[in-house]
N, C-alpha and C positions, 0 to 999 in steps of 0.2 A: 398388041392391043393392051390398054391401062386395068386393069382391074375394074377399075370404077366402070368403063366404058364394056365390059362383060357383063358387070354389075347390074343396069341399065337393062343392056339386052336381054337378060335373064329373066330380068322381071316383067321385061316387054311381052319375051313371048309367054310366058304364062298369064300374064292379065288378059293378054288377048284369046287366049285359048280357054281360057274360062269365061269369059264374054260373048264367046259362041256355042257355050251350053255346055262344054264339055264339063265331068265330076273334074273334081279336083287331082285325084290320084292322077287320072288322065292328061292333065295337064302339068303337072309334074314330072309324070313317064318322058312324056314328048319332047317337055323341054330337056331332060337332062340327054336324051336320044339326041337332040340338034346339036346341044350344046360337044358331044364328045366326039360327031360328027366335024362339028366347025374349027374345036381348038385341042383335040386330043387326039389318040390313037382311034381308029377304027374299031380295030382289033380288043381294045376295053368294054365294046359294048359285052364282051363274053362274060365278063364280070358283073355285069346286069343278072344273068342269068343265074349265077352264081349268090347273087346279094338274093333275088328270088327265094331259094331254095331254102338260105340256111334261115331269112326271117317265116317264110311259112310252116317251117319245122323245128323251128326254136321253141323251146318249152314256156319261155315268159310269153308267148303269142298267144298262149291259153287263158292267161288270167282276164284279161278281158271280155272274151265270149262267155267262157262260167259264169263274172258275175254277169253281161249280158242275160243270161238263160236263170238266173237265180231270182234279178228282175221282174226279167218275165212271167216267172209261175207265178210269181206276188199281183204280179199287176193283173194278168189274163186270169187268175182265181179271185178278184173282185176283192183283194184285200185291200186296194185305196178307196173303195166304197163305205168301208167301215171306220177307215182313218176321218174320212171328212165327215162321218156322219157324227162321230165321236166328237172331232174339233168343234162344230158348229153346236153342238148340245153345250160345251164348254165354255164358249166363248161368242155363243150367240145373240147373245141378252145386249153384251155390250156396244156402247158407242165403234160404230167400225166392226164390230163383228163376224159379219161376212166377210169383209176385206181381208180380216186378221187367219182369220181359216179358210181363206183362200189364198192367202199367200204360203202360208204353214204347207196346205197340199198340193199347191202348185210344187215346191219343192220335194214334197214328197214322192208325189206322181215323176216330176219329169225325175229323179233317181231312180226312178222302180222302173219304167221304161226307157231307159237309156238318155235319159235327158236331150233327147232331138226336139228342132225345133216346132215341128208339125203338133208332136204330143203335145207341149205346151199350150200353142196355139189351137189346139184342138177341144182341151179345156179350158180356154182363157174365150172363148167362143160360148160356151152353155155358161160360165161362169157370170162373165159381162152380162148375158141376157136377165140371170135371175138379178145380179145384184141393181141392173137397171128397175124390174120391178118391184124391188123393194125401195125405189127412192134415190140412187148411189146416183151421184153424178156422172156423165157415159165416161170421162175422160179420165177420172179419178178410178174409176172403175178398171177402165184399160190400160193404165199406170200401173194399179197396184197386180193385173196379172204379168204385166210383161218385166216389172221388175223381181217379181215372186218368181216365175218361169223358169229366170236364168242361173236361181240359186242354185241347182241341182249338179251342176258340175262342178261346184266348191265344196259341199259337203260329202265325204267319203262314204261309200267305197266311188270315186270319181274314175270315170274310164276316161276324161281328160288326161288327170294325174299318169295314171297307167301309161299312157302315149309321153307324157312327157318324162317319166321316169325311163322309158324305155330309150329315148332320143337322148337322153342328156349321162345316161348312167345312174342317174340321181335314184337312191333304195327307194321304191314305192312304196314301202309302209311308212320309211318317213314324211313323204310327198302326203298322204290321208293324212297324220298324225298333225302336219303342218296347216291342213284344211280345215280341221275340226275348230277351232277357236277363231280363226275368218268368218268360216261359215256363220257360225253362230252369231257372233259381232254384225255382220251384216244381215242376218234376219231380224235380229233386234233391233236394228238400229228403221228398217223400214216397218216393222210392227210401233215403233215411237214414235215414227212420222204420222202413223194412218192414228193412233190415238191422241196425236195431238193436233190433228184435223177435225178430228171427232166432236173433238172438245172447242176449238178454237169455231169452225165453222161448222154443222152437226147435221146441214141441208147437204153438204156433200156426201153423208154417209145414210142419208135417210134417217135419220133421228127423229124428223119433225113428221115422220109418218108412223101412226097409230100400228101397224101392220107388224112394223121392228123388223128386223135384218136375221133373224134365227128364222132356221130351215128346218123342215121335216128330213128325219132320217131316210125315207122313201123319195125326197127331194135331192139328198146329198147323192141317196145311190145311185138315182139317173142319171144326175150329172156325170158325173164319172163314167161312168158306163156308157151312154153315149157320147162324149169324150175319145175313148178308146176304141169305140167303133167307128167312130169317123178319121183318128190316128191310122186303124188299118183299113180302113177302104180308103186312104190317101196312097200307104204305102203297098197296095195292090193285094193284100192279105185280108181273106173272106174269113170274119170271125161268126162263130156261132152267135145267134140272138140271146139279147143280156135274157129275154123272155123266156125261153125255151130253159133252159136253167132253174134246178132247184132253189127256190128262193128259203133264204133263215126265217125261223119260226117266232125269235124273236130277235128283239132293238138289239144294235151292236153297243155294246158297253167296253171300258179301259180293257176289260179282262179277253174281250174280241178279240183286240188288237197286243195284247204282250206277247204273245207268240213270234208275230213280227219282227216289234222290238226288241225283243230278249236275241235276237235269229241275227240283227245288225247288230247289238251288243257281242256275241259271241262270234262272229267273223272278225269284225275289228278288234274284240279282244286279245284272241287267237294270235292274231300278226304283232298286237302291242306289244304282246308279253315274251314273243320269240314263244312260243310253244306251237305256232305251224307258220309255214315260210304263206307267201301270198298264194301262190298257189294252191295249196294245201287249206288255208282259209275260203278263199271261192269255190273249192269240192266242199266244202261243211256249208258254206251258204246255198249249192244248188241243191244237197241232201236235204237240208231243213228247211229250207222255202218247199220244196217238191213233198215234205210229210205235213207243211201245214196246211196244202192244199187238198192234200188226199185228207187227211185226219177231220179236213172242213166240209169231206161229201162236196168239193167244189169241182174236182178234178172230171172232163170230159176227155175222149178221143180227140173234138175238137180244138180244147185249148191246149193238150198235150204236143201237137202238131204246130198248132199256132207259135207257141211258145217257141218250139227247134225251127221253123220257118224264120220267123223273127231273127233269132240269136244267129244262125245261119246265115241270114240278109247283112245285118250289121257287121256283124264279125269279119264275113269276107272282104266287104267295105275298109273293115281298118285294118286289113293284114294288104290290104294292096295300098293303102296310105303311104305305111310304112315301108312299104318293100319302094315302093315308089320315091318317099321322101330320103328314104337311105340312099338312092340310086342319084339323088341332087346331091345328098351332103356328100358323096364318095366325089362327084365333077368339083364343086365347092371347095374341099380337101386340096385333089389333082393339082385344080388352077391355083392353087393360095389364097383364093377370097378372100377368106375367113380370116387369114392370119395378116393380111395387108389389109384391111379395115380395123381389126384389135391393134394393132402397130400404129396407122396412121390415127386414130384417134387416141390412143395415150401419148405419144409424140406429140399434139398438138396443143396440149395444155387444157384441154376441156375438163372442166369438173365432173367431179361425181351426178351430184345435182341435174347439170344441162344434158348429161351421157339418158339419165334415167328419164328425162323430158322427156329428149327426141327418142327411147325406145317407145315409150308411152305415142306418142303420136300415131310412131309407125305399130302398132298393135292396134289403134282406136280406128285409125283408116282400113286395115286388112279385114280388122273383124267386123265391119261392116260390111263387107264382103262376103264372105263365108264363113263357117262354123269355127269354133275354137279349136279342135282337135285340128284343122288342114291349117288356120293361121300359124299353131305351131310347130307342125312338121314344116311349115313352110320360112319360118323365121328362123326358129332355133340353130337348125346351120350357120346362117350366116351371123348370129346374135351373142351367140354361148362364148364365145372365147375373149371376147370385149370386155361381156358383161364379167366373168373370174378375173380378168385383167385388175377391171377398178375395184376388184373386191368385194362382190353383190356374192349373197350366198344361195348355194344352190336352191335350197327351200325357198328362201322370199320370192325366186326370180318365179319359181313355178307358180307359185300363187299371189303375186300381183299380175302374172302375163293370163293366169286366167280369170282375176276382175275386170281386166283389163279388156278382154274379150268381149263379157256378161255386159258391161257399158257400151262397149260399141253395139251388141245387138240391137238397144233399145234408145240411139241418139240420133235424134234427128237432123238431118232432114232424109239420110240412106240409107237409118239402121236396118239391121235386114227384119228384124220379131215385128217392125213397124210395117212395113209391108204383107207379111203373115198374118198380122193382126186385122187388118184393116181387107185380107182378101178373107176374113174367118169373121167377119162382123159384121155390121152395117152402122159404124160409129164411121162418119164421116173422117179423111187423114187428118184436117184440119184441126179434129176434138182429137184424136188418137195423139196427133205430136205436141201440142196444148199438155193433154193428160201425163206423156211420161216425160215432160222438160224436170219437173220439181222428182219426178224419181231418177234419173238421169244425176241430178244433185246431189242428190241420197247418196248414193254408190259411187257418186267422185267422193262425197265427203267420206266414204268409206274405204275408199281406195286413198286418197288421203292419210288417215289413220294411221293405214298398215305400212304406209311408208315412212311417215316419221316415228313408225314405231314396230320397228322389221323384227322383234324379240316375238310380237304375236302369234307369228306366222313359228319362229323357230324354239320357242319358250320350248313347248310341252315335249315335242321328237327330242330336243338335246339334255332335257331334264329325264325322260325316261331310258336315253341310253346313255346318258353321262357316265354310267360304272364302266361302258364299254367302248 
């Protein structure tokens, strides 16, 4: 049988096995289980067990649950509560304001909790609702969190990155170091959009109501806070009442919040500068997130549990990804997929250009589908040897495959954040895919960018280790 016609089958039966509910890991396992069944040895399944063993016990396995669990103290100690209340005191006055510091902590939030898509839509849910009664238009409103949402696995410490430094070989602190100037680039570039709706039309951001778009700091905390508790009674984890909690005596001010900051500052520093490997930085982020929680009288039994519950949930989640997606690329390897797809399209005469099209396609369709970390494990096999072929460099390829992602959540008509939105709303689909078409443009225009201009992505990693 032709490669191509493996090919095919491969993706048959995982589309179908995850169209009948199964997790993705699951449907992964399965298929590479048929697959070595149908056209390999028996006897190689042993080496399943084997691929098992050494990913669950491999030391880089750990860097993502750390920061998972470093996340968590941040987020389950109510320190995005103080982020938004600070943003909207900042930026609340002006035209857009809410929109602009909710997009700010929409990415803030989904990085502090692991940027899944329920958290997101969990505060794009309380979100939508206030900025409806301050005036926002519903669709403008549900744009600006679903494209705010998905910032969080671009901006570092990214446990997308993680999975994909881990799949591709690619150094993870390059992979961060590569995200930090994307990121940025693309919040700016959707904070310009929303100011210059603001200004251009000023009924979509509530302007023309006397009331203004600035929130109480006891408004911002709510939100957030039930946000987070509606994130875990989704994900079956019973958090303690925001109520029941010692509440701050006074308003959260910058000086709240640098603790935080200085905490992401010094993890990412750490790995820049080569003075602790990744690992070693994720132990300093779950030390110092864990002492700004205690040092804030925030820390319960409750959220201490919450917190290892969580990192626990996830964690196991992406160590069976992996064990799993490793367990396809070792059949993919086997059969030579991989290396009769890089072969028959550089033989073929296809440009650079049309090679990057049609990966682009196929990443807009899967991530509509499922999450970004499974679209990767699930591409990257068959994708990575093509793409070194034509000469695409490691960093760009990780960080346009995951704007690449962040767009398909939010495109209509089968984005999947438009379906989450829409069952965490009551903004009709009709206002909801209306609302993120013009954001949808935003982040092509932005994914754009970084393709005609792929220095972005690798400026700042090759300018800081250039002596080495």
């Amino acid at each position: 049988m032709s490669s191509g016609s493996m090919l095919i089958i491969i993706f048959a039966i995982m589309l179908i096995t995850m169209f009948l509910g199964t997790p993705v890991f699951t449907s992964m396992g399965f298929t590479a289980i048929v697959v070595t069944l149908l056209w390999m040895r028996p006897d190689l399944l042993t080496r399943f067990g084997k691929t098992a063993y050494t990913q669950g016990t491999g030391f880089n396995q750990v860097i993502a649950p750390m920061f998972i669990l470093m996340s968590e103290f941040l987020s389950q100690g109510h320190i995005a509560e103080d982020i938004y209340a600070v943003l909207n005191k900042t930026v609340g006055k002006l035209k857009g304001g809410l929109a602009i510091a909710t997009t700010v902590t929409c990415t803030v939030f989904a990085a502090l909790c692991g940027s899944s898509p329920a958290t997101a839509a969990s505060i794009g849910r309380i979100s939508i609702a206030e900025m409806e009664k301050r005036g926002y238009d519903a669709g403008f409103a549900v744009g600006t969190v679903a494209a705010g949402g998905t910032l969080g696995i671009m901006i570092p410490p990214s446990i997308t990155f993680c999975l994909f430094g881990m799949l591709t070989e690619t150094s993870i602190v390059r992979l961060f170091m590569a995200g930090i100037i994307p990121g940025l680039v693309l919040s700016l570039i959707i904070i310009i959009y929303i100011i210059i709706v603001g200004a251009v039309k000023p009924s979509m951001v509530g302007a023309d109501r006397k009331a203004g778009s600035q929130m109480t700091a006891e408004e911002a905390r709510e939100i957030v806070a039930t946000a987070k508790a509606m994130a875990n009674a989704e994900a079956g984890v019973v958090e303690q009442p925001a109520d029941t909690l010692k509440p701050k005596a006074k308003e959260p001010t910058f000086l709240t919040i640098l603790p935080a900051l200085a905490l992401i500052v010094v993890v990412l520093g750490s790995m820049y500068t080569g003075l602790a490997t990744p690992i070693e930085a994720a132990g300093y982020g779950v030390l110092g997130s864990l002492l700004i929680v205690l040092l804030g009288r925030r820390m319960t039994k409750k959220i201490f549990s919450n917190a290892m519950l969580n990192t626990a949930r996830t964690g196991t989640m992406m160590v069976f990804l992996m064990i799993c997606g490793n367990c396809m690329s070792y059949c993919i390897s086997y059969l030579g997929i991989a290396d009769t797809i890089a072969t028959a399209l550089t033989q073929s005469g296809l440009s650079k250009v049309a090679l990057i099209v049609l990966v682009y396609v196929l990443w807009f369709v899967l991530g509509c589908l499922m999450d970004p970390a499974s679209m990767l494990i699930l591409t990257v096999p068959f994708l990575w040897q093509t793409l070194m072929d034509f000469g695409c460099d490691p960093l760009w390829v990780g960080v346009v495959s995951v704007l690449a992602a962040q767009i398909a959540m939010i495109t209509p008509p089968v984005g999947m954040n438009l379906f989450v939105l829409k069952a965490n709303s009551d903004v009709p689909m009709g206002k909801i895919i209306s609302g993120c078409w013009p954001f949808v443009g935003v982040m092509f225009f932005g994914l754009l960018i970084l393709t005609l201009f792929p220095a972005l992505s690798t400026w700042l990693p090759n300018l800081i280790y250039s002596g080495g």
